[in-house]
TORDREN-212174 format. One line per 3 residues: number of its first residue (from 1); their letters; for each residue x, y, z of N, C-alpha, C. Coordinates in Angstrom, 2 decimals, decimal comma, always signed. Example, Ala and Ser with C-alpha at 12.3 -4.5 7.8 and 13.67 -1.06 7.14 Angstrom:
residues 2
1	as	+13,19:-5,69:+7,80:+12,30:-4,50:+7,80:+13,20:-3,30:+7,80  +12,85:-2,25:+7,08:+13,67:-1,06:+7,14:+12,90:+0,03:+7,87;
END
This chain:
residues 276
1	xxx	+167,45:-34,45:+183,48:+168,57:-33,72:+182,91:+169,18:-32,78:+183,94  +170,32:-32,49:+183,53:+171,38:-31,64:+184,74:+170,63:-30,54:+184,68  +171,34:-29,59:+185,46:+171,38:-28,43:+185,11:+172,41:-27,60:+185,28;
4	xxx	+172,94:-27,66:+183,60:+174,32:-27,37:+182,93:+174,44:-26,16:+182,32  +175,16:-25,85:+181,45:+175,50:-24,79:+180,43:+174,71:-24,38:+179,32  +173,63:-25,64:+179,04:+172,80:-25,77:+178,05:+173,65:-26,22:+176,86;
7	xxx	+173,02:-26,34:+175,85:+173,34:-26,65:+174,26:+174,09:-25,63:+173,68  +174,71:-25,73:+172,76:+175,36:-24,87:+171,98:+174,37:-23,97:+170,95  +173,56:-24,49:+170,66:+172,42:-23,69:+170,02:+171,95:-22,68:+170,98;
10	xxx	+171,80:-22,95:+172,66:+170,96:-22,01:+173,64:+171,70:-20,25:+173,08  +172,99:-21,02:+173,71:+173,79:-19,47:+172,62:+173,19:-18,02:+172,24  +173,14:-16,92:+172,82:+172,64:-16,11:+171,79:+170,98:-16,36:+171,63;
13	xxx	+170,15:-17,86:+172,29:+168,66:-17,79:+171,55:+167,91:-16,76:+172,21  +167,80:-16,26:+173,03:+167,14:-15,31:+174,23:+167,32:-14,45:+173,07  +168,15:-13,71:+172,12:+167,91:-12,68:+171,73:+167,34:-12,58:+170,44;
16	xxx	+167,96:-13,79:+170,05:+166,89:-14,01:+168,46:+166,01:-14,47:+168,39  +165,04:-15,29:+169,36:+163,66:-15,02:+169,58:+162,75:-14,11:+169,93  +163,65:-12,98:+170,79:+163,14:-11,47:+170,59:+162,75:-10,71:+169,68;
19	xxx	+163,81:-11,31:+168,43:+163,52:-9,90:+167,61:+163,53:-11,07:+166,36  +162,93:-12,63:+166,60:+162,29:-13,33:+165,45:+161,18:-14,11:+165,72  +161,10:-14,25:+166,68:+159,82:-15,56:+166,75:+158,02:-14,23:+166,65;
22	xxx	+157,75:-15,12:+166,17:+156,37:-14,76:+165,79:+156,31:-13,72:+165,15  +157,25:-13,21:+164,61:+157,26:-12,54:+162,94:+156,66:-12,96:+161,91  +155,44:-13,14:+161,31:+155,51:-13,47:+160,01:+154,88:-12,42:+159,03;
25	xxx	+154,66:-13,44:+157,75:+154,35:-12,24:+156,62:+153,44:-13,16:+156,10  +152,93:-14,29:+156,41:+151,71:-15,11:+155,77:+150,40:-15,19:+156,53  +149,36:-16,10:+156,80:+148,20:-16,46:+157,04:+148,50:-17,77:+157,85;
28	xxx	+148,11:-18,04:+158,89:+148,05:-19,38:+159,41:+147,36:-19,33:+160,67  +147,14:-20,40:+160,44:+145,67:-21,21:+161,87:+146,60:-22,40:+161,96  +146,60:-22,63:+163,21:+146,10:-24,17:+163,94:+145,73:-24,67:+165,06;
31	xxx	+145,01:-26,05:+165,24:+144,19:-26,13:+166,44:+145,16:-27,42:+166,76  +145,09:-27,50:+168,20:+145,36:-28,28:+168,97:+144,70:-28,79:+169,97  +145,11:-30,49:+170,06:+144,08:-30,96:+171,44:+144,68:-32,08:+171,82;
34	xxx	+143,80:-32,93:+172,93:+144,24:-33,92:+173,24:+143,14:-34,87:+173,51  +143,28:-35,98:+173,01:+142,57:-37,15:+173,08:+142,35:-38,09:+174,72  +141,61:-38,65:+174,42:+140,97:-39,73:+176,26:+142,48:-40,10:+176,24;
37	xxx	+143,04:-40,82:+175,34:+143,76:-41,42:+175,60:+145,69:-40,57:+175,42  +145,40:-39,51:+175,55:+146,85:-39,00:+176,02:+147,02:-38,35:+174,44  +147,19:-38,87:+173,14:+147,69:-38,52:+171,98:+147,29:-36,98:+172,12;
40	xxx	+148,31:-36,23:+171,84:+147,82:-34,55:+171,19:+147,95:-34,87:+169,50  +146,87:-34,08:+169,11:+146,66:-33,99:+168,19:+146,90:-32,93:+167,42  +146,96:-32,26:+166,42:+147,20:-31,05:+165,97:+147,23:-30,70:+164,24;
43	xxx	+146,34:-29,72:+164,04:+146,33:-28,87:+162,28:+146,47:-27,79:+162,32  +147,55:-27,96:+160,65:+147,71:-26,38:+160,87:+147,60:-25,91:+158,99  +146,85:-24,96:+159,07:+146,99:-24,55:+158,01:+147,55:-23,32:+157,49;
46	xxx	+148,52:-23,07:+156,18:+149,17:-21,66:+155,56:+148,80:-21,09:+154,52  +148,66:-19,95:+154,41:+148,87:-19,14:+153,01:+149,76:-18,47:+152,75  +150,78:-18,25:+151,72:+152,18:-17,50:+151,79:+151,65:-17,46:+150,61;
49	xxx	+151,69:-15,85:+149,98:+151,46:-15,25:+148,67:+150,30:-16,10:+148,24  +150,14:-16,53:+147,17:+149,29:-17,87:+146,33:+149,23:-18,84:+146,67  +150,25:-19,66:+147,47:+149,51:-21,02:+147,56:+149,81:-20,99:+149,24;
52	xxx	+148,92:-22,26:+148,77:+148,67:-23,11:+150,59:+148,83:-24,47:+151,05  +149,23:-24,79:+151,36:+149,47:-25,52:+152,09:+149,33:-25,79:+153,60  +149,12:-27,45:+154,22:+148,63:-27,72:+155,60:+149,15:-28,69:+155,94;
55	xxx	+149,24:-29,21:+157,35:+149,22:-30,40:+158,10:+148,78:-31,13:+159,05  +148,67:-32,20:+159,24:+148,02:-32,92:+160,66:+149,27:-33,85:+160,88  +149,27:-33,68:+162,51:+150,03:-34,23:+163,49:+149,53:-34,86:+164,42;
58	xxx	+150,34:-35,86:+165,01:+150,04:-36,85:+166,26:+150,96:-36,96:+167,23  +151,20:-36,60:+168,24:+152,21:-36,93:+169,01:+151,77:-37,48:+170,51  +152,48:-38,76:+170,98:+152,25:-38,86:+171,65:+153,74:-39,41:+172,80;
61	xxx	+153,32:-39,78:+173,90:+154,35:-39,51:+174,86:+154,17:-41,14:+175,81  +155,21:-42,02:+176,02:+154,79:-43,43:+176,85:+156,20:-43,35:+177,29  +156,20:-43,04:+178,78:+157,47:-43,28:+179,63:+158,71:-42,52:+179,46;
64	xxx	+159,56:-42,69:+178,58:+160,66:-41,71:+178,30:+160,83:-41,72:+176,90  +159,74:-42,18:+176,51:+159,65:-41,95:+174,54:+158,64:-40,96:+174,38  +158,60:-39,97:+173,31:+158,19:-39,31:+172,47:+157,91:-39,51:+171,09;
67	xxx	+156,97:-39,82:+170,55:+156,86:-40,12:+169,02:+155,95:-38,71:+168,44  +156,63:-38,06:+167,31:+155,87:-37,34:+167,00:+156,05:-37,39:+165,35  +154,37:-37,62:+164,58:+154,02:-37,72:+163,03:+153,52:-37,02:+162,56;
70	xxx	+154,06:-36,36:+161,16:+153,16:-35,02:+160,79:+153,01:-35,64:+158,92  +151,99:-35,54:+158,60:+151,53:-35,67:+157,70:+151,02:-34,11:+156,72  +151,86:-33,67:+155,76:+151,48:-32,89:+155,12:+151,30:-32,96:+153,51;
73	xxx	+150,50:-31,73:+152,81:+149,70:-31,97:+151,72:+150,45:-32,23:+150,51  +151,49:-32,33:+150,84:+152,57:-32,72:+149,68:+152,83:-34,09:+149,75  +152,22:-34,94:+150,67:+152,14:-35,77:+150,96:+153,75:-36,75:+151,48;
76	xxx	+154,21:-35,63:+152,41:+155,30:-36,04:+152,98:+154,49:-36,23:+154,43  +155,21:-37,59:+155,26:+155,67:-37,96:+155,94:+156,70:-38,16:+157,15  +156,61:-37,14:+158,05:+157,81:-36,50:+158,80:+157,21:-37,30:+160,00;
79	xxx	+158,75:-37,94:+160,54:+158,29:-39,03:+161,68:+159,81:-38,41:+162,62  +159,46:-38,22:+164,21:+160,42:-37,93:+165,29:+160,40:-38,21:+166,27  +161,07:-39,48:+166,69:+161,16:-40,34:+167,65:+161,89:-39,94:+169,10;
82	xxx	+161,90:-39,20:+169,76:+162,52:-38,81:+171,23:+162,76:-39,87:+172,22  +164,00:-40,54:+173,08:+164,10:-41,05:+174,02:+164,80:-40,38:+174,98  +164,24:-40,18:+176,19:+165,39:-39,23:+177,17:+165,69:-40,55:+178,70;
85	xxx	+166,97:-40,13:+178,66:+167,23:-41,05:+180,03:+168,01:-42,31:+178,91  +168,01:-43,01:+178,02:+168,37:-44,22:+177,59:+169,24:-44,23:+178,74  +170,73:-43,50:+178,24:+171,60:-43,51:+179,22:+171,57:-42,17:+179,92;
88	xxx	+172,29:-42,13:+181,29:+171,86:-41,36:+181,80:+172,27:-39,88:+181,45  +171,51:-39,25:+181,37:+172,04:-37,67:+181,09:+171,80:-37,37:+179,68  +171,04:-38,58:+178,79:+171,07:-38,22:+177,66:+170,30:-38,14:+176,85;
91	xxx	+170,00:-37,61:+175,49:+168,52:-37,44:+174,82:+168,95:-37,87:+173,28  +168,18:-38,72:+172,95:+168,76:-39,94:+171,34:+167,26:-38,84:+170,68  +167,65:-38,46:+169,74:+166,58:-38,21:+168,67:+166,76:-38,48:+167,47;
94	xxx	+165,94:-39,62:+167,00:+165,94:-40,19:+165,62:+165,05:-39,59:+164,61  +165,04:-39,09:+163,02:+164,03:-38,52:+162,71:+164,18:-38,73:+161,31  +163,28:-38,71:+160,60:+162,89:-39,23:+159,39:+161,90:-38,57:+158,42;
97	xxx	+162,27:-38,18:+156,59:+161,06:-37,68:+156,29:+160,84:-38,19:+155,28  +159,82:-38,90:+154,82:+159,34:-40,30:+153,74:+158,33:-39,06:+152,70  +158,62:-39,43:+151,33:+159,78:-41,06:+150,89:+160,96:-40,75:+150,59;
100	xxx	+161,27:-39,28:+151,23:+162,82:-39,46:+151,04:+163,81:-40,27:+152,18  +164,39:-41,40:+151,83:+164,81:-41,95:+152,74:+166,19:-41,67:+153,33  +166,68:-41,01:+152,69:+168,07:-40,28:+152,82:+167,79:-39,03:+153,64;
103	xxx	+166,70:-38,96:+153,91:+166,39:-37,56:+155,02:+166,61:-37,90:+156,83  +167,11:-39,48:+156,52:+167,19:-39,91:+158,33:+168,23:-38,96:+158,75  +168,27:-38,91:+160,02:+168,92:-38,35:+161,17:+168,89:-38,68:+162,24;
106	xxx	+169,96:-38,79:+163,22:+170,48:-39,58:+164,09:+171,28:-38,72:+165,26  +170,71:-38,10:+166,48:+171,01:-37,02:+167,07:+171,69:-37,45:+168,49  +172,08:-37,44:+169,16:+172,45:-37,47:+170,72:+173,11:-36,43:+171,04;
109	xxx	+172,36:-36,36:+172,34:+172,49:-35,08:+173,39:+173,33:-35,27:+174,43  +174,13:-35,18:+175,16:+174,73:-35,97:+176,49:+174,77:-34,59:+177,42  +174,38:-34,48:+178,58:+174,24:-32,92:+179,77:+175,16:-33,59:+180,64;
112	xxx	+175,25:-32,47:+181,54:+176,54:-32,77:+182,23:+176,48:-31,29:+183,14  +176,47:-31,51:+184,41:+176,46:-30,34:+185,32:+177,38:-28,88:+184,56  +178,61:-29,23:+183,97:+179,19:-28,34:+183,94:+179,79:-28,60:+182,31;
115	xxx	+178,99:-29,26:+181,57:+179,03:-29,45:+179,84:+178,23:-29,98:+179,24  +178,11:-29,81:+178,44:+177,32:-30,36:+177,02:+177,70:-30,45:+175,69  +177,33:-31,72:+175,29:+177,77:-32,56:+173,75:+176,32:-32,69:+173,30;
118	xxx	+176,77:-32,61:+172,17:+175,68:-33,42:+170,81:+176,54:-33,82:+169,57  +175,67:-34,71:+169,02:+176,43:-35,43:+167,77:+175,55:-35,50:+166,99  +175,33:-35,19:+165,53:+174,09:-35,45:+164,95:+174,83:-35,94:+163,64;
121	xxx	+173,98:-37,10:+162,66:+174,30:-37,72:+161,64:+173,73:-38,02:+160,64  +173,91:-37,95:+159,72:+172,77:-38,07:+158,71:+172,94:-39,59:+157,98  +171,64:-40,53:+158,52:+171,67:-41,46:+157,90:+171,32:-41,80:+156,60;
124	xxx	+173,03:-41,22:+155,63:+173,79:-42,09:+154,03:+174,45:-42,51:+153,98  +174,74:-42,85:+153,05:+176,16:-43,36:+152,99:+177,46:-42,63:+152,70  +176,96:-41,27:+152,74:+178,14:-40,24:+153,06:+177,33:-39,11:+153,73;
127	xxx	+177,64:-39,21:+154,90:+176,90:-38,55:+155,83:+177,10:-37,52:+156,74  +176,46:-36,50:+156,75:+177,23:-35,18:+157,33:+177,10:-35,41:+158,58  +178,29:-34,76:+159,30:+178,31:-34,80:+160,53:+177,78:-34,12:+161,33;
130	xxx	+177,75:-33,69:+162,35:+177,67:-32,01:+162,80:+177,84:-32,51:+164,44  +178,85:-31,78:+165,11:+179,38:-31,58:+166,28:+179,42:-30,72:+167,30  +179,18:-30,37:+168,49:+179,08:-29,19:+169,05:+179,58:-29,49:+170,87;
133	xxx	+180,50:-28,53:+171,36:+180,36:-29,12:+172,80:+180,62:-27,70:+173,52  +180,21:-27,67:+174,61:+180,10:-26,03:+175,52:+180,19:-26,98:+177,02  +180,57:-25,93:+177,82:+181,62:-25,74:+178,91:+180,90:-25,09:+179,69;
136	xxx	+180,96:-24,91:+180,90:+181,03:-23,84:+181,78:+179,47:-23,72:+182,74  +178,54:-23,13:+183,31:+177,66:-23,03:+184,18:+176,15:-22,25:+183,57  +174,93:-22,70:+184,38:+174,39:-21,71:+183,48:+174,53:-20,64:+184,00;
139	xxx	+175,40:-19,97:+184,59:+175,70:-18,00:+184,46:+176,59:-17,84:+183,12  +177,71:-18,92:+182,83:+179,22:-18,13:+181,89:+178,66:-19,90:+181,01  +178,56:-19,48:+179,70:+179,31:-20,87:+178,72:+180,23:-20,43:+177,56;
142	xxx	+181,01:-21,35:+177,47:+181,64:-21,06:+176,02:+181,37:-22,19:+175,03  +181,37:-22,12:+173,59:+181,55:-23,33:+173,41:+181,70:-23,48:+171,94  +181,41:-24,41:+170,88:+181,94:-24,44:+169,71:+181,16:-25,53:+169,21;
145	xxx	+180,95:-25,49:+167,74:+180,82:-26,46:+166,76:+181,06:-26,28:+165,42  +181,49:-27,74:+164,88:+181,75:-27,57:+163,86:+180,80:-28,66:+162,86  +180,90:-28,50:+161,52:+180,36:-29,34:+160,83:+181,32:-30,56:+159,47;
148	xxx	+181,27:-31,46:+159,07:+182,16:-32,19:+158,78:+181,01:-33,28:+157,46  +181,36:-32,75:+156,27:+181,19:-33,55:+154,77:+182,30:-34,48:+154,81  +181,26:-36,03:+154,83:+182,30:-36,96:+155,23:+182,63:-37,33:+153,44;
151	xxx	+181,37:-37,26:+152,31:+181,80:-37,47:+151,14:+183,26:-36,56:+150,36  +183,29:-35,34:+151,04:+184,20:-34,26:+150,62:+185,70:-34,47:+151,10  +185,47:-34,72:+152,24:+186,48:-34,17:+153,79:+186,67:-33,34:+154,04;
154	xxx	+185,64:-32,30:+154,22:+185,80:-31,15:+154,27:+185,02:-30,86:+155,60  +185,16:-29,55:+156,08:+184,49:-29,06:+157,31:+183,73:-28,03:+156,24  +182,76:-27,98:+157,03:+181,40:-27,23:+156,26:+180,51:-26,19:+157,16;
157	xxx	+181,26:-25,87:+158,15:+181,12:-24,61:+159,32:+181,83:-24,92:+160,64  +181,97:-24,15:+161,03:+182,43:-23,65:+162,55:+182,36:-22,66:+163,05  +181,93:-22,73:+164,05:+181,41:-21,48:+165,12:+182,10:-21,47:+166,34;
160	xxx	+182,22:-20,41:+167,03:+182,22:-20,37:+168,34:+181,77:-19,29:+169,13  +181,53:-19,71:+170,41:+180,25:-18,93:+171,28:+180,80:-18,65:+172,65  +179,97:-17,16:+173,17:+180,14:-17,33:+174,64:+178,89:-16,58:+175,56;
163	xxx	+178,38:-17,00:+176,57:+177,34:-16,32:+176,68:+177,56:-16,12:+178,54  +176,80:-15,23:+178,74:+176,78:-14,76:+180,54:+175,22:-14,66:+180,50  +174,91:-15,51:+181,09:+173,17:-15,18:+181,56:+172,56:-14,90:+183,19;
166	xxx	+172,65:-13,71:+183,45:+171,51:-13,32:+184,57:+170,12:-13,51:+185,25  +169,85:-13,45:+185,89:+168,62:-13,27:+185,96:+167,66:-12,47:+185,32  +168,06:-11,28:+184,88:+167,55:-10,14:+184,46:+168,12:-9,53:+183,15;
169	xxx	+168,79:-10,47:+182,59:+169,57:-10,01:+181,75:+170,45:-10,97:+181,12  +170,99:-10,85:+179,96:+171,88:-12,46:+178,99:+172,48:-11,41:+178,09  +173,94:-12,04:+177,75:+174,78:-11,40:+176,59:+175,22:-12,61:+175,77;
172	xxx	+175,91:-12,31:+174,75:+176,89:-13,52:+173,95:+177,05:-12,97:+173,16  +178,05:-13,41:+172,22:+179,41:-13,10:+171,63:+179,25:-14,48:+170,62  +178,87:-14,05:+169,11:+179,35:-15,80:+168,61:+180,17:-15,22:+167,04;
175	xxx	+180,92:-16,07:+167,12:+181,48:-15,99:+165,78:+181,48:-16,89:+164,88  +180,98:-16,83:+163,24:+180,50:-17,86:+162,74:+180,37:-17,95:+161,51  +179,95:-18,38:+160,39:+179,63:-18,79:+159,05:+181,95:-18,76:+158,70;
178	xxx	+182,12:-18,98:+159,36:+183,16:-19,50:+159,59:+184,63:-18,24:+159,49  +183,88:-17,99:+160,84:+184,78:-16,86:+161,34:+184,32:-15,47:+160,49  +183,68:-15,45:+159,10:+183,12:-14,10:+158,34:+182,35:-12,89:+159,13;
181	xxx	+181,64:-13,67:+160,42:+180,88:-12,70:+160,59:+180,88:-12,66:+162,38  +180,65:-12,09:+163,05:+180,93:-11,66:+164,20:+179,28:-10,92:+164,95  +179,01:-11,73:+165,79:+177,35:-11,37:+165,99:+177,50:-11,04:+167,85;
184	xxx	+177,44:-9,75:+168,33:+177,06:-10,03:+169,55:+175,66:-9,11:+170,11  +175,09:-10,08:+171,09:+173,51:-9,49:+171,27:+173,68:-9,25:+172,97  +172,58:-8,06:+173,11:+172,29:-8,29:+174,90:+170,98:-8,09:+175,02;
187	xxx	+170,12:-8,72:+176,10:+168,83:-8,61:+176,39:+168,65:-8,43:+178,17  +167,63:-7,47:+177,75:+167,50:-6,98:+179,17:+166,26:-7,18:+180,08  +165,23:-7,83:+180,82:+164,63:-8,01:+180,87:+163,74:-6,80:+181,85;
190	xxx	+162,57:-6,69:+181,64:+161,85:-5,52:+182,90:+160,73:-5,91:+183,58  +160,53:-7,23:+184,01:+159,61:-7,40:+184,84:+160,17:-9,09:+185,40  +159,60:-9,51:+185,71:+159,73:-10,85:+186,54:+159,09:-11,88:+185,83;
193	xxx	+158,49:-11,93:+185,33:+158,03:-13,14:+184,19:+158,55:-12,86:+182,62  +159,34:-11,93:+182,38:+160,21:-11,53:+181,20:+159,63:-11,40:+180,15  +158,43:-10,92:+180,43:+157,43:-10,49:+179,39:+157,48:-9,45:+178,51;
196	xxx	+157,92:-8,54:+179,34:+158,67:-7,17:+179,10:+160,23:-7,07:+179,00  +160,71:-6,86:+177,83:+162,34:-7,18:+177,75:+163,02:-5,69:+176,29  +164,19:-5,41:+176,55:+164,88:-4,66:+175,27:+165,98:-5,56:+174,79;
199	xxx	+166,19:-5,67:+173,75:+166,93:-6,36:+172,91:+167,57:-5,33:+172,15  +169,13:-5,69:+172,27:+170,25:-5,32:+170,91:+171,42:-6,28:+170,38  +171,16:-5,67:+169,01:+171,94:-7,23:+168,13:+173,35:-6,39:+167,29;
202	xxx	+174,01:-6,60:+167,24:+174,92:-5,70:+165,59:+175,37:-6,94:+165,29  +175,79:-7,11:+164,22:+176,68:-7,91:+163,51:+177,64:-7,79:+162,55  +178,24:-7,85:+162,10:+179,66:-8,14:+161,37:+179,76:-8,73:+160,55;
205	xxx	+180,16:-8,88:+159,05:+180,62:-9,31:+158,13:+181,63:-8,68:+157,36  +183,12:-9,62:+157,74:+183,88:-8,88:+157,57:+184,26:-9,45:+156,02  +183,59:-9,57:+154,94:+184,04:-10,42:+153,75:+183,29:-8,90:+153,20;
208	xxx	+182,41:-8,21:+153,22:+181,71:-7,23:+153,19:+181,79:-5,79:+153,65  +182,82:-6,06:+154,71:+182,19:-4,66:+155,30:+180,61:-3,80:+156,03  +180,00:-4,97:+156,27:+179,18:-4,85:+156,28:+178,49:-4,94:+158,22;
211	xxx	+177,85:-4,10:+158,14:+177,30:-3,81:+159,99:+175,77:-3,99:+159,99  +175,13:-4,52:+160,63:+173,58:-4,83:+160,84:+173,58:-4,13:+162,20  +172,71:-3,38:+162,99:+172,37:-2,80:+164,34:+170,88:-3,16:+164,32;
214	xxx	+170,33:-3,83:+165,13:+169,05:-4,33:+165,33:+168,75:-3,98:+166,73  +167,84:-3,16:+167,11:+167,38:-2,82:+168,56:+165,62:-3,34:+168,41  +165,16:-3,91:+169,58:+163,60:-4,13:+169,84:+163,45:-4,29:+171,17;
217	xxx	+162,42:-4,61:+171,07:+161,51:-5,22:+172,35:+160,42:-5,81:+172,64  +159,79:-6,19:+173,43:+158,66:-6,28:+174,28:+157,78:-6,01:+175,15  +156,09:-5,52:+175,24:+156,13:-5,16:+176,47:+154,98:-5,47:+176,34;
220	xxx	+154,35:-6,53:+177,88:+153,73:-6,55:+178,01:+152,46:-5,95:+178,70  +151,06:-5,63:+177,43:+150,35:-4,30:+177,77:+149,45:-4,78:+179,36  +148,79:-6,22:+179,38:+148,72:-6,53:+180,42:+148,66:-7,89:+180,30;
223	xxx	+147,96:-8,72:+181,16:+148,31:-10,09:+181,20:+147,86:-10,86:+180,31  +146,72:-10,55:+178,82:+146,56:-11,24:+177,89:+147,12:-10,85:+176,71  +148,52:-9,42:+176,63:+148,06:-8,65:+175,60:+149,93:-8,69:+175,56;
226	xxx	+150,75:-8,75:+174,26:+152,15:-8,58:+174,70:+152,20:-7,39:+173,30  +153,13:-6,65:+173,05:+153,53:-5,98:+172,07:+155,04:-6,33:+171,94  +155,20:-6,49:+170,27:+156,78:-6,56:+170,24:+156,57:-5,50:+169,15;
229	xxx	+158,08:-4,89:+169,03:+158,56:-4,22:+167,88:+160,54:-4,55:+167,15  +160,51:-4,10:+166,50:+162,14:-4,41:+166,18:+162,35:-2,85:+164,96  +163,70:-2,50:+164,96:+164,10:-1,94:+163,76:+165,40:-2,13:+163,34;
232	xxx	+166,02:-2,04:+162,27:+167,43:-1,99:+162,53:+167,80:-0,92:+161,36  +169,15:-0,39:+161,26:+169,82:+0,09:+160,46:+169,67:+0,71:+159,26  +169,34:-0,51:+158,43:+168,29:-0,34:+157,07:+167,43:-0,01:+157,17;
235	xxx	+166,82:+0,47:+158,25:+165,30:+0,53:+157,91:+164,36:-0,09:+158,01  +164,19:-1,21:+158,40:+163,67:-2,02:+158,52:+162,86:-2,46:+159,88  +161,40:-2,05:+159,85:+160,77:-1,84:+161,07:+159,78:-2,55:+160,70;
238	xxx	+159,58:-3,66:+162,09:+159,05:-4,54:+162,15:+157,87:-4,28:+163,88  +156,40:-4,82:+163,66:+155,94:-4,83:+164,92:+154,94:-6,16:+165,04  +153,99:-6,16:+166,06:+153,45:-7,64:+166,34:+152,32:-7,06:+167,60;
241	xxx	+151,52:-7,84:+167,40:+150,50:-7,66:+168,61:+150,31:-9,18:+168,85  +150,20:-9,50:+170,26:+150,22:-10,90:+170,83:+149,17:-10,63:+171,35  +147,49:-11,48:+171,74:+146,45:-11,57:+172,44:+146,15:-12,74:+172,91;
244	xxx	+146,14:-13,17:+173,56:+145,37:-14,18:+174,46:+143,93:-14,33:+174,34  +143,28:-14,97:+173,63:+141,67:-14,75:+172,81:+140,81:-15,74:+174,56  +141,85:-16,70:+174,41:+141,42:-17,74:+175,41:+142,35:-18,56:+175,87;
247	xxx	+142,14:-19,40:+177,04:+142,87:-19,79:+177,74:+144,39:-20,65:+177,07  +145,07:-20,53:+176,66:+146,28:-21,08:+175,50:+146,25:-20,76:+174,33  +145,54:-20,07:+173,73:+144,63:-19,76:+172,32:+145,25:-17,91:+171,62;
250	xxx	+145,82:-18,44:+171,46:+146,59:-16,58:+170,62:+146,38:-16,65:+169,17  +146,25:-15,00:+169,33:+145,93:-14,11:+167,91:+147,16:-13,43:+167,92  +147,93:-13,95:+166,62:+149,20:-12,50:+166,62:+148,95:-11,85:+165,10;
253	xxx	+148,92:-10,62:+165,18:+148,73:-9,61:+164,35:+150,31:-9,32:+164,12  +151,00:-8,97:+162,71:+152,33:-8,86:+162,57:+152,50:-8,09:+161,21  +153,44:-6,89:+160,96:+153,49:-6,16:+159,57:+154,74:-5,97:+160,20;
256	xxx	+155,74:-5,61:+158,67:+157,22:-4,98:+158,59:+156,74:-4,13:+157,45  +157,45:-3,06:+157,39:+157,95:-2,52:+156,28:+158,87:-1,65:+156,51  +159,73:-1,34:+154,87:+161,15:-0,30:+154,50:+160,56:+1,34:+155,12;
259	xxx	+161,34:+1,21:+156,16:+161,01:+2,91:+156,35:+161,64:+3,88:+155,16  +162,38:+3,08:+154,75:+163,25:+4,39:+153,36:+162,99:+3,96:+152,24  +161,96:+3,26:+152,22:+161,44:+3,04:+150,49:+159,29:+3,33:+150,54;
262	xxx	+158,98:+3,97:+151,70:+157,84:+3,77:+152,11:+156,58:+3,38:+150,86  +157,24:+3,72:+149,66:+155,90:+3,65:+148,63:+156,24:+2,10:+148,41  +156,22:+0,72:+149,14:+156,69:-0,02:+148,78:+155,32:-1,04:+149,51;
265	xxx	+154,88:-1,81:+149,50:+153,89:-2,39:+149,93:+154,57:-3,02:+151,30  +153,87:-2,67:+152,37:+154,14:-3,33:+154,08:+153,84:-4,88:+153,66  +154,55:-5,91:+154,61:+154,07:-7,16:+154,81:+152,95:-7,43:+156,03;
268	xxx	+151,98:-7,89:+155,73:+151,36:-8,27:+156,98:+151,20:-10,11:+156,84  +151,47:-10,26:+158,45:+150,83:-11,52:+159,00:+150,34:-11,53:+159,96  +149,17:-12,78:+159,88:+148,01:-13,05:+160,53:+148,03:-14,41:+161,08;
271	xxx	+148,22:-14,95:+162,31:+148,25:-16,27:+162,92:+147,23:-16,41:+164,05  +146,42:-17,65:+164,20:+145,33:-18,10:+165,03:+146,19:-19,38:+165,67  +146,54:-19,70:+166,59:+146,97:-20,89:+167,21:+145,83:-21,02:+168,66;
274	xxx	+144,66:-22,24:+168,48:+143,83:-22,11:+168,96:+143,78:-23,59:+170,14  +143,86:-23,79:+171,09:+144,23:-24,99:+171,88:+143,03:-25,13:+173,18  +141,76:-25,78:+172,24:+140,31:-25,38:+173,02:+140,56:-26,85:+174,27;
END
């Protein structure tokens, strides 16, 4: 693959994985491995309030295919087929979740030194579209997508994006749920493996009146140990402890709660992702 502008999704992700990934408010484990013969394997199990639920996965990898199968206790069937290279510059992802058969999807990626397309489709017989294409280098992209109900004829979102990424630092600008709301973030990074980073988000909804200010961060305490925190506006303060137990193998410790309602019960979550 090039090295282009990225996807239209990249957009903005540097900052909302800051102040979302490995947030939770449930219970979960899973182990991972790999077999003589190449297959990774993988279980994972949840608790959210009362119930639980789990899965086992298989994925494996032959030349420029990817097949990956997850079997869960509801007894669905989620199958995702990856080819990169078919043609050149490009990535086909087919994906499927049984027995709903109307859950296919039908993806292509196309890179390009100085752009990027995707097309994704949902295999029915009235089938949503979804479109996206961005411009420009990875320092400056701009770019746009929209979405398209072919049973309706209707467009069913549009966005547009712009982002400047540094070495040490990334901004963007996206506007979206169709033009209502107005989101721009910057992240700053403080060390060289970007372990350590500050994040700020506001957003906009102008159907509302309404302003979100989200500031956090990261920092890592030393090389097995990361801390995140987040708060925003409302009140709403969120933190996380990241550990390194063993070699790929993390413990994240995670609680939010209403700073302005404090008699209100905190959320905590607890995750083991263990890869012996």
């Amino acid at each position: 693959m090039s090295k282009g502008p990225g996807l239209f999704s990249d957009i903005g992700k540097k900052a909302k994985d800051l102040l979302t990934r490995d947030y939770i408010s449930d219970q979960k484990i899973s182990v991972s491995t790999y077999s003589d013969s190449g297959v990774a394997l993988s279980s994972t199990a949840v608790k959210k309030g009362g119930l639980s639920s789990g899965d086992v996965g298989a994925q494996y990898k032959y030349n420029n295919a990817l097949v990956d199968v997850k079997v869960d206790t509801e007894s669905n069937i989620s199958t995702t087929i990856t080819f990169t290279d078919i043609v050149p510059s490009t990535k086909t992802i087919a994906s499927v979740k049984l027995p709903d058969y109307n859950s296919g999807k039908l993806e292509v990626q196309y890179f390009h030194h100085h752009a990027s397309f995707t097309t994704a489709a949902a295999l029915s017989q009235s089938p949503a579209v979804d479109l996206s294409a961005t411009i420009g280098t990875p320092t400056f992209a701009i770019g746009a997508e929209a979405g398209y109900e072919t049973s309706s004829g209707k467009l069913t979102k549009y966005t547009a994006g712009i982002s400047v990424t540094k070495p040490d630092s990334s901004a963007s600008i996206i506007l979206g749920d169709k033009g209502d709301t107005i989101r721009a973030s910057y992240v700053h990074y403080l060390d060289l493996l970007k372990k350590s980073a500050a994040v700020a988000e506001i957003t906009r909804r102008f159907s509302t009146n309404e302003n979100t200010f989200t500031v956090g961060g990261s920092c890592a305490v030393d090389n097995l140990t990361v801390v995140k925190a987040k708060l925003n506006n409302h009140g709403k303060l969120g933190a996380l402890l990241q550990h390194e137990i063993m070699p790929k193998s993390l413990l994240t410790i995670s609680s939010e709660f209403d700073t302005k309602a404090l008699d209100k019960t905190p959320r905590f979550g607890l995750a083991l992702a263990l890869k012996p």
